[in-house]
C-alpha positions as a printed NumPy array, in Angstrom:
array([[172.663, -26.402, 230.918],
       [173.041, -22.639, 231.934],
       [170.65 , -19.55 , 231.135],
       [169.507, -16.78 , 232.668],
       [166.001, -14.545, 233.275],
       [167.067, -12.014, 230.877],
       [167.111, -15.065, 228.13 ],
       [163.8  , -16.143, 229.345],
       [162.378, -12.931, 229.398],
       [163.454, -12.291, 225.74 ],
       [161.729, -14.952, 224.646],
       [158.469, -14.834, 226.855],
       [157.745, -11.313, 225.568],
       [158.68 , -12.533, 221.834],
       [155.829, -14.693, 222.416],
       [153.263, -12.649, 224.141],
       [153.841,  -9.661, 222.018],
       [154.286, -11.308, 218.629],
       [157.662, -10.024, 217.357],
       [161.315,  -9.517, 218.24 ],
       [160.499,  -5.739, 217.335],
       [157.733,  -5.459, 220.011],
       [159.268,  -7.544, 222.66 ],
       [162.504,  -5.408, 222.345],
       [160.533,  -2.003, 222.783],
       [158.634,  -3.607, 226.076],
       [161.875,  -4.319, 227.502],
       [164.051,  -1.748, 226.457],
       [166.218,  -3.656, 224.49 ],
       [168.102,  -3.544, 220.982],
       [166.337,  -6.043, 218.818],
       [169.774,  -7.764, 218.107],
       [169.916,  -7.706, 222.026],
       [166.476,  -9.805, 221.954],
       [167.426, -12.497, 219.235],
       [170.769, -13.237, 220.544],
       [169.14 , -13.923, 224.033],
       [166.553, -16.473, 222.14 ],
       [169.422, -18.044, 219.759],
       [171.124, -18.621, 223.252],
       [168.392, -20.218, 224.942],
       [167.618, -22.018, 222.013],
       [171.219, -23.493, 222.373],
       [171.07 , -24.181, 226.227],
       [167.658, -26.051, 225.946],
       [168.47 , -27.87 , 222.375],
       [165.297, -27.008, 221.529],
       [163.923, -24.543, 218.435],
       [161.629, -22.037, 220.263],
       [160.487, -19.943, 216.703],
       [160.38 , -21.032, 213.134],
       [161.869, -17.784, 211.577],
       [160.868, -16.944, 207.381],
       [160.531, -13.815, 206.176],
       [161.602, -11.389, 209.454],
       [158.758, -12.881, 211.452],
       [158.898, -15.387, 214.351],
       [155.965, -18.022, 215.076],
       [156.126, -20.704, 218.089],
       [157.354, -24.066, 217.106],
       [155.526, -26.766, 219.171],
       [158.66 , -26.892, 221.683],
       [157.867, -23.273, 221.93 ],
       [154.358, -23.178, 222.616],
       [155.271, -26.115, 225.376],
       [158.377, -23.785, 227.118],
       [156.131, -20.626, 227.453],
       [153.858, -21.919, 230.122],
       [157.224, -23.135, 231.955],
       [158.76 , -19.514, 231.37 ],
       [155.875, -17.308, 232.946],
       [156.073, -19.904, 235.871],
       [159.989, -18.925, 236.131],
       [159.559, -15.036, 235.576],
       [156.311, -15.314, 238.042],
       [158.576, -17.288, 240.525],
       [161.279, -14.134, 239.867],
       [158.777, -11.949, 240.621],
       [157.892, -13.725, 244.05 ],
       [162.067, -13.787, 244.42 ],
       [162.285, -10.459, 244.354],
       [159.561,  -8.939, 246.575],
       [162.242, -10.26 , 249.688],
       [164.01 ,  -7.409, 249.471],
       [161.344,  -5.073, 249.324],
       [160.551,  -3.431, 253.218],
       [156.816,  -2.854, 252.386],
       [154.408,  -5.344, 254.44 ],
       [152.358,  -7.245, 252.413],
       [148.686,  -5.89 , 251.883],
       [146.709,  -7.271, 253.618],
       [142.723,  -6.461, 254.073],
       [140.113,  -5.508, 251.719],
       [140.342,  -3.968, 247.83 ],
       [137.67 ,  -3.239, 246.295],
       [138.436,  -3.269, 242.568],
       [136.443,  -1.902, 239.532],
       [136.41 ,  -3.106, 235.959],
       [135.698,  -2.624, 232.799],
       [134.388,  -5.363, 230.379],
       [137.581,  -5.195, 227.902],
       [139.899,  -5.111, 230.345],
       [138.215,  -7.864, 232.375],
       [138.236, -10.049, 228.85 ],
       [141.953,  -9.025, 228.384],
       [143.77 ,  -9.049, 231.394],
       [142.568,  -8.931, 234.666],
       [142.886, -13.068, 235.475],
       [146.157, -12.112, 235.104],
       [146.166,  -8.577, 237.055],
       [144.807, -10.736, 240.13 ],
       [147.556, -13.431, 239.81 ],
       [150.282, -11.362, 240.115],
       [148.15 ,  -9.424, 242.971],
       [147.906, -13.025, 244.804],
       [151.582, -13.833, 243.967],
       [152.702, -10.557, 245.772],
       [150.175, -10.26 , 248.225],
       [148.69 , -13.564, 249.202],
       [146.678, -12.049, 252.296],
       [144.97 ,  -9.442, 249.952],
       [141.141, -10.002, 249.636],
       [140.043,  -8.826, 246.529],
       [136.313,  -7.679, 245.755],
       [135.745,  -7.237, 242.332],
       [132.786,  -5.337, 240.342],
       [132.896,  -5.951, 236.594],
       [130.582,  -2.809, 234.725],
       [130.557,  -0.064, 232.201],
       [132.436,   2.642, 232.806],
       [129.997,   5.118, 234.108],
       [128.914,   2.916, 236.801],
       [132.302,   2.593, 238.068],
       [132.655,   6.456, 237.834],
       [129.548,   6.732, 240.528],
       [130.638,   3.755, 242.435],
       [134.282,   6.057, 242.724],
       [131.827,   8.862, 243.673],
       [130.198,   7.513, 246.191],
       [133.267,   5.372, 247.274],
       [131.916,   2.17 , 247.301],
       [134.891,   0.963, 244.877],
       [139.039,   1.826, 245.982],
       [140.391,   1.754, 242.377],
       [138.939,   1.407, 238.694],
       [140.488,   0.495, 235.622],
       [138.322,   1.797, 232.721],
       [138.307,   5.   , 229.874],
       [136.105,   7.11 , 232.259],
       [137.085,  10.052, 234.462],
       [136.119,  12.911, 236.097],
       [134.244,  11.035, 239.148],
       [134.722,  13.893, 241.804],
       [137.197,  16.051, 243.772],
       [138.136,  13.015, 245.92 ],
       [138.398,  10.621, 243.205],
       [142.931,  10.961, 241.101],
       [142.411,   9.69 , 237.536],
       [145.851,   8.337, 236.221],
       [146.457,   8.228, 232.534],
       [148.052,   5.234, 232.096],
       [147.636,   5.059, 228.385],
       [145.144,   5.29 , 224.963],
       [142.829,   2.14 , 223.375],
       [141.797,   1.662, 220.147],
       [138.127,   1.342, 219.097],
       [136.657,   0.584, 215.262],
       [133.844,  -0.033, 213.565],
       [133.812,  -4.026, 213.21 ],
       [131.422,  -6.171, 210.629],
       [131.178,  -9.782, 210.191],
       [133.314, -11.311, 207.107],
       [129.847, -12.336, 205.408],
       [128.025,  -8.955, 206.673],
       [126.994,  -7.028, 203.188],
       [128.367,  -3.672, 203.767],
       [128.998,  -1.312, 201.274],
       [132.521,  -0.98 , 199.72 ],
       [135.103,   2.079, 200.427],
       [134.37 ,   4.356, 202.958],
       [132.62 ,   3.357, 206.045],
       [130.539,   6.87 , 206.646],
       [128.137,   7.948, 209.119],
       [125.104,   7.904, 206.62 ],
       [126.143,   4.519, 205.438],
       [125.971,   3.06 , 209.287],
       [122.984,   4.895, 209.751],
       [121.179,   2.721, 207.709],
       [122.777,  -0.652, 209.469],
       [121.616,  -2.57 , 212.601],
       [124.443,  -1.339, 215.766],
       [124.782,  -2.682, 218.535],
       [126.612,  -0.71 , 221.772],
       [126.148,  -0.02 , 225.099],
       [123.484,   1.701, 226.818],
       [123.613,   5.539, 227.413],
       [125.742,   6.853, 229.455],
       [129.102,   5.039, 228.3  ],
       [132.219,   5.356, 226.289],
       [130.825,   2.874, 223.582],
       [127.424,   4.671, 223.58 ],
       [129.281,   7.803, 223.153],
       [131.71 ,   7.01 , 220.902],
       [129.045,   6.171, 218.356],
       [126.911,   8.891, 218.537],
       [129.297,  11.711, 218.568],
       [130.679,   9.824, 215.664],
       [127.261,   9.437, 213.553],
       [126.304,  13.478, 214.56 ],
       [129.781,  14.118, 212.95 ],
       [128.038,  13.21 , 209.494],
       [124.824,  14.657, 210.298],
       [123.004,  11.51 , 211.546],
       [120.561,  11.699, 214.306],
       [120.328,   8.093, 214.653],
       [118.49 ,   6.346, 217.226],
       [118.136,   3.125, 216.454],
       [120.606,   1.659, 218.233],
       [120.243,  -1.65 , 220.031],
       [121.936,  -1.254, 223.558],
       [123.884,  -4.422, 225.013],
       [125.679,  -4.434, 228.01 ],
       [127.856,  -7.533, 227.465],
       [130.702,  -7.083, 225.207],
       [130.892, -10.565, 224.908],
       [127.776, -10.872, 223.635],
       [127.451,  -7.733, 221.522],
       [131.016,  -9.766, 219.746],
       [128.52 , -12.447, 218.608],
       [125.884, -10.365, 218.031],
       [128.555,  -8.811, 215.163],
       [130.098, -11.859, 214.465],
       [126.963, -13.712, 213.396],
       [126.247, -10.96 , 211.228],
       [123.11 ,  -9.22 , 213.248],
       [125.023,  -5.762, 213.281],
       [128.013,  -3.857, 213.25 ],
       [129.931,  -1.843, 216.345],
       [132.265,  -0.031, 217.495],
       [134.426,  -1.929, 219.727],
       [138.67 ,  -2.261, 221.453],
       [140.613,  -3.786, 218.714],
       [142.224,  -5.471, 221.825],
       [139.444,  -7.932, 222.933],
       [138.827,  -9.284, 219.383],
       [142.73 ,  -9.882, 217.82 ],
       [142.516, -13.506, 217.359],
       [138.736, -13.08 , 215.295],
       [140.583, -10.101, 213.316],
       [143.976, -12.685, 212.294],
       [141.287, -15.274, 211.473],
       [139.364, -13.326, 209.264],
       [135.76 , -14.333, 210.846],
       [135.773, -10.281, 211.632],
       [136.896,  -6.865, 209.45 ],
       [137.638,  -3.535, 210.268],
       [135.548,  -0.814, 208.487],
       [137.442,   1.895, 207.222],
       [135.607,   4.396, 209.654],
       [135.795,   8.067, 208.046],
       [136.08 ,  10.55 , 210.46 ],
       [138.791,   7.81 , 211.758],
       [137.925,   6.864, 215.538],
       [140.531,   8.956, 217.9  ],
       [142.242,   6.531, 220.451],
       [140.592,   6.84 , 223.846],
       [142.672,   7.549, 227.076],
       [142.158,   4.8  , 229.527],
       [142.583,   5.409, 233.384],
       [143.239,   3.453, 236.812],
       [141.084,   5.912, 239.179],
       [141.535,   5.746, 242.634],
       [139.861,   6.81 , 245.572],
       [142.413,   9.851, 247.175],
       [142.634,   9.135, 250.533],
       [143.348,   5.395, 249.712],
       [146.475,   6.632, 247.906],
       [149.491,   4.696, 248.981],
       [152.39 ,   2.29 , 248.404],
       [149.141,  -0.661, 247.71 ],
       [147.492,   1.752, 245.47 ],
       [150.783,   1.964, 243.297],
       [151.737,  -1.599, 243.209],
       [147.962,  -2.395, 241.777],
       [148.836,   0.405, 239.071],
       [152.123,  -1.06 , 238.637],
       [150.678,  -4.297, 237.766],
       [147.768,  -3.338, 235.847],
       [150.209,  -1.3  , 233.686],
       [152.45 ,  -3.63 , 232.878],
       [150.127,  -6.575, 232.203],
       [147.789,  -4.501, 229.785],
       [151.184,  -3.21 , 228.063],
       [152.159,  -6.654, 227.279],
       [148.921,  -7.769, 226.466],
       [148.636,  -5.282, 223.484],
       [145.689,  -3.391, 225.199],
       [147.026,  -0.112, 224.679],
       [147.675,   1.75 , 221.137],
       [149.65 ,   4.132, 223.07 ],
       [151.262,   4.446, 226.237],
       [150.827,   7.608, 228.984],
       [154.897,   9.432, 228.533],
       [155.163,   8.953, 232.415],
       [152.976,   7.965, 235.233],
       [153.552,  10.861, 237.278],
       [152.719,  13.823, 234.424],
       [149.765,  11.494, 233.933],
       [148.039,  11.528, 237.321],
       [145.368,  14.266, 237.807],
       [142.815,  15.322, 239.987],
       [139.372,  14.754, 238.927],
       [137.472,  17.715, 237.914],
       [140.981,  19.627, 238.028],
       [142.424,  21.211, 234.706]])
């Protein structure tokens, strides 16, 4: 029985990712490139990975049992292949900032490949809104944030690594008016967002003063989980990351409102502190990057890293 990474790889991002289509743009593959790696695997395990009808692919059981052994394979790669690489291991102190959605989405998996690479690295983590972070980068009490804020301070490089989508989300059974989903029809709806100053709280209001709506009764959550079942039991609607909520959307328990003005992606930054900038500072970026890529986080990727990277408070 013979196959190789690339095969392995093919198939692991099929699965993450959801398609042959998606998995070949992540790895910059043709999609007949993709499927011929999975029909070979297929062939060198005797198993059937995907049942295929209708141009889409969905885990078999064999499938669903393989994955778990291929990310311990491509994480064992990844371990194989930091021995050629002269950097030292970091080692000391990080002191890592958050966002909610991000912490709900990827960051267990952020910090495993962090402890995979860099086993004497002792990470400190602060999970908050965005603005928070942004002082705690002022004030440098955090190295590095991952979040959609920017604009901390002169010492503070915010790096566009990409855009993340936010709509207006309703229960199934919620009774909200068909069509349209227009400021002065949310206006007269229970929301639910986050407390002033934050993306969520400002994405909502700018979005309700679009239509005319000086609306203040909004209910103010901090927990994203928690504003999720405030909207999913029906108590309100919100404005929230498509990418936290993709298995209540396929299910059907939550629905999109058909927002009008549509909600413009937001840009979504890993902020660092300037004099910390170095080769630790890139491989955290690196990582954070690639997981929230192939975790569907962003709608939109940054064109490159380095065209990305600015200095707070700089034009």
């Amino acid at each position: 029985m013979r196959f190789t990474l690339r095969q392995i790889e093919a198939f692991y991002w099929t699965a993450k990712l959801g398609s042959i289509h998606a998995a070949a743009n992540h790895l910059n593959f043709s999609q007949p490139a993709v499927s011929s790696r999975i029909k070979e695997l297929e062939i060198a395990l005797n198993l059937e990975l995907f049942s295929r009808k209708n141009q889409r692919v969905q885990l078999t059981v064999a499938g669903r049992n393989a994955l778990a052994h291929a990310e311990r394979v491509l994480n064992a790669g990844k371990e194989f292949e930091q021995l050629g690489v002269a950097t030292a291991p970091l080692e000391g102190v990080l002191r890592l900032g958050s966002d909610e959605s991000t912490a709900m989405v990827a960051l267990t998996e952020v910090l495993t490949q962090l402890k995979l690479r860099h086993p004497r690295l002792i990470v400190e983590l602060i999970i908050d809104v965005g603005s928070v972070l942004t002082e705690k980068l002022r004030k440098r009490e955090l190295d590095i944030a991952l979040h959609t804020n920017s604009g901390a301070a002169s010492h503070v490089i915010d790096e566009l690594l990409g855009w993340v989508e936010f709509q207006w989300l309703a229960s199934r059974d919620m009774e909200v008016p068909d069509g349209l989903f227009v400021p002065a029809i949310a206006a007269k709806l229970p929301i639910v967002t986050n407390s002033p100053p934050s993306t969520l709280n400002g994405i909502v209001h700018k979005w309700l003063h679009s239509g005319g709506q000086d609306f203040d009764g909004v209910n103010c959550c901090n927990s994203l989980s928690l504003m999720l079942r405030l909207v999913h039991a029906g108590h309100a609607v919100a404005v929230l990351p498509v990418a936290i909520l993709r298995e209540q959307l396929a299910a059907g328990e939550l629905r999109v409102l058909p927002a009008k003005p549509q909600l413009a992606p937001t840009p979504y930054y890993a902020s660092y502190l300037k004099e910390e900038y170095g080769p630790g500072i890139e491989v955290i970026i690196e990582i954070a990057r690639s997981v929230l890529h192939g975790s569907r986080f962003f709608t939109r990727l940054a064109e490159t890293a380095a065209g990305a990277a600015t200095e707070a408070g700089v034009p």
